[in-house]
Legacy VTK file of the C-alpha trace (Angstrom):
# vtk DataFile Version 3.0
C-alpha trace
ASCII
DATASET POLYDATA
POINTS 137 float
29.179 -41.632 -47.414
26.186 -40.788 -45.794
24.795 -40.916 -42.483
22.537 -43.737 -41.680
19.781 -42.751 -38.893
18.104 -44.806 -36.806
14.749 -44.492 -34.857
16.918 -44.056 -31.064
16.407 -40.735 -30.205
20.136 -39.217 -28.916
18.530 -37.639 -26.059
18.513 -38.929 -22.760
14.480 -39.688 -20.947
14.100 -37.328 -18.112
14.154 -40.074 -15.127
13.237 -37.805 -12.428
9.994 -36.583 -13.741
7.698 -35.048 -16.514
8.879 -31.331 -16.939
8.923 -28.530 -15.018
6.368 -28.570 -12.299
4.082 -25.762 -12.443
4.648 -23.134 -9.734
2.425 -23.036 -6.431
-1.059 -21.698 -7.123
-0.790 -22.370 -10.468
-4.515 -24.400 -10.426
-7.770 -22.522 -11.413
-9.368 -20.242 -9.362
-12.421 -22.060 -9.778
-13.790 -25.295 -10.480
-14.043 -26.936 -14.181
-17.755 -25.954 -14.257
-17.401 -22.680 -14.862
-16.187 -21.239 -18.373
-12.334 -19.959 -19.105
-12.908 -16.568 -17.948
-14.478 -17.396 -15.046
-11.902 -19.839 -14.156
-9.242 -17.642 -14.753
-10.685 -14.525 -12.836
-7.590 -13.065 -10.971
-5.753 -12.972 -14.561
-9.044 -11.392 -16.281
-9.490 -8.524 -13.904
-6.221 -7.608 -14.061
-6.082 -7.286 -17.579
-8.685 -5.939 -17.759
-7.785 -3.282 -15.570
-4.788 -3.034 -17.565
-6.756 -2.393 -20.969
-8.763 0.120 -19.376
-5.228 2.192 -18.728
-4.065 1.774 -21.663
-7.492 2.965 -23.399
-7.782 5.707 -20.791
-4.390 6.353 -22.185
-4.440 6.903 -25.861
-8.091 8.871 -25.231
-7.081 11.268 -23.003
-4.574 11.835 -20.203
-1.334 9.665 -19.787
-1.441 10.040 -16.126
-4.858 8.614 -15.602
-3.867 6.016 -18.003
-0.543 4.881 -16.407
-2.058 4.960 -12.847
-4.552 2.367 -14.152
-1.826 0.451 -15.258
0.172 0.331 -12.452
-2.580 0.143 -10.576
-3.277 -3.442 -12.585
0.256 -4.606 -11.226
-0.351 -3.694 -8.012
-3.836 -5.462 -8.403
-2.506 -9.006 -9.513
0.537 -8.547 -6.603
-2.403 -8.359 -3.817
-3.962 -11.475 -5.560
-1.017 -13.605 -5.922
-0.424 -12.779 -2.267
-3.709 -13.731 -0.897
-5.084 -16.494 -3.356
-3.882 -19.972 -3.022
-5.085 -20.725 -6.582
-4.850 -18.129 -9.037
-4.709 -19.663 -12.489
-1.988 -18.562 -15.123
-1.265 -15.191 -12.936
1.221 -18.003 -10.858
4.379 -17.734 -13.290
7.332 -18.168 -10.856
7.023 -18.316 -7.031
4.581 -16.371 -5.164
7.571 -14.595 -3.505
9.111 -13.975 -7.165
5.846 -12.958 -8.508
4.511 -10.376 -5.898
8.240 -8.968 -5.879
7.884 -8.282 -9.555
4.522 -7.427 -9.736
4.959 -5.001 -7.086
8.197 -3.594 -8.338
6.648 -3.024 -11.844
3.688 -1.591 -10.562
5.181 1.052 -8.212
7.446 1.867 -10.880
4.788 2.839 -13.336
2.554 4.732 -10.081
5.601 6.539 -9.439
6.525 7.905 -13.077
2.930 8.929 -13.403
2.888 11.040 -10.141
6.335 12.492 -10.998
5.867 13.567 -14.858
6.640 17.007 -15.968
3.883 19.652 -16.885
2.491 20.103 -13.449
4.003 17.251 -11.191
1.488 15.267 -9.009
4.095 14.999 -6.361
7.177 16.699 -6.390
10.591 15.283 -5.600
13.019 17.821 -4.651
16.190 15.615 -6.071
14.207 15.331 -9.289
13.393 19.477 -9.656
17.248 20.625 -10.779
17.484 17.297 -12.718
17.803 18.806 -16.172
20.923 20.722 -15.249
22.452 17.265 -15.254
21.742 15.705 -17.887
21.993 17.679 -20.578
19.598 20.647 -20.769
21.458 23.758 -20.939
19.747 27.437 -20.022
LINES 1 138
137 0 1 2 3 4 5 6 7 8 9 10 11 12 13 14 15 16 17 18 19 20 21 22 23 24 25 26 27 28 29 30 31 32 33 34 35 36 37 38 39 40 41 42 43 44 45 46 47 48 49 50 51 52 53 54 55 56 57 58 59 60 61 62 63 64 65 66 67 68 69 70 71 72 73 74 75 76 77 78 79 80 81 82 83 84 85 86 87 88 89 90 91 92 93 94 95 96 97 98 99 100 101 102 103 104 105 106 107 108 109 110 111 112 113 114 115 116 117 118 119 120 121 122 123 124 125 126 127 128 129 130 131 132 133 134 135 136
């Protein structure tokens, strides 16, 4: 015996609403006269900024490279902070989003400053490290 279907759809309409509301500051940053890009600014710089790091970063130094990188987080933290509007760089909450952004960013600063080979900034805790983990002399 087989199943007979019908048209009725077994899901239950959504009474409430139409989806998830996008989050706040989610609009463009400017006005519908003005192309994508230009619309979409905040998100453009930063990745731009982002694919500048990541070019610095297979042509030559890995520190200069990840410090544009992180510096791109840090970037699109400041602007989800300050901008009311700021396009598809609004994924979550502005609290939610400058938390990560900022985390992500300082995370990627930080491992840059502290790589071995000649240490931009040296971190006593992190100088006998290797004892610990597995490097033996």
């Amino acid at each position: 015996m087989s199943a007979v279907r019908t048209n009725r759809s077994t899901r239950r309409r959504n009474v409430r609403g139409r989806g998830t509301p996008p989050p706040e500051g989610a609009g463009p940053a400017l006005g519908r006269g003005h192309s994508l890009p230009a619309r979409q600014w905040p998100i453009t710089l930063v990745l731009l900024v982002a694919g500048a790091g990541l070019a610095v970063t297979w042509a030559s130094d890995f520190r200069y490279g990840l410090l544009l990188l992180g510096s791109s987080f840090l970037i699109g933290a400041v602007l989800r902070l300050l901008l009311p509007d700021v396009g598809v760089l609004a994924v979550r909450s502005r609290f939610t989003d400058v938390l990560v952004l900022l985390f992500f960013g300082a995370v990627l600063v930080l491992l840059a400053l502290v790589a071995p080979q000649n240490p931009w900034l040296h971190v006593p805790a992190l100088e006998n490290i290797g004892k610990y983990v597995g490097h033996r002399r």
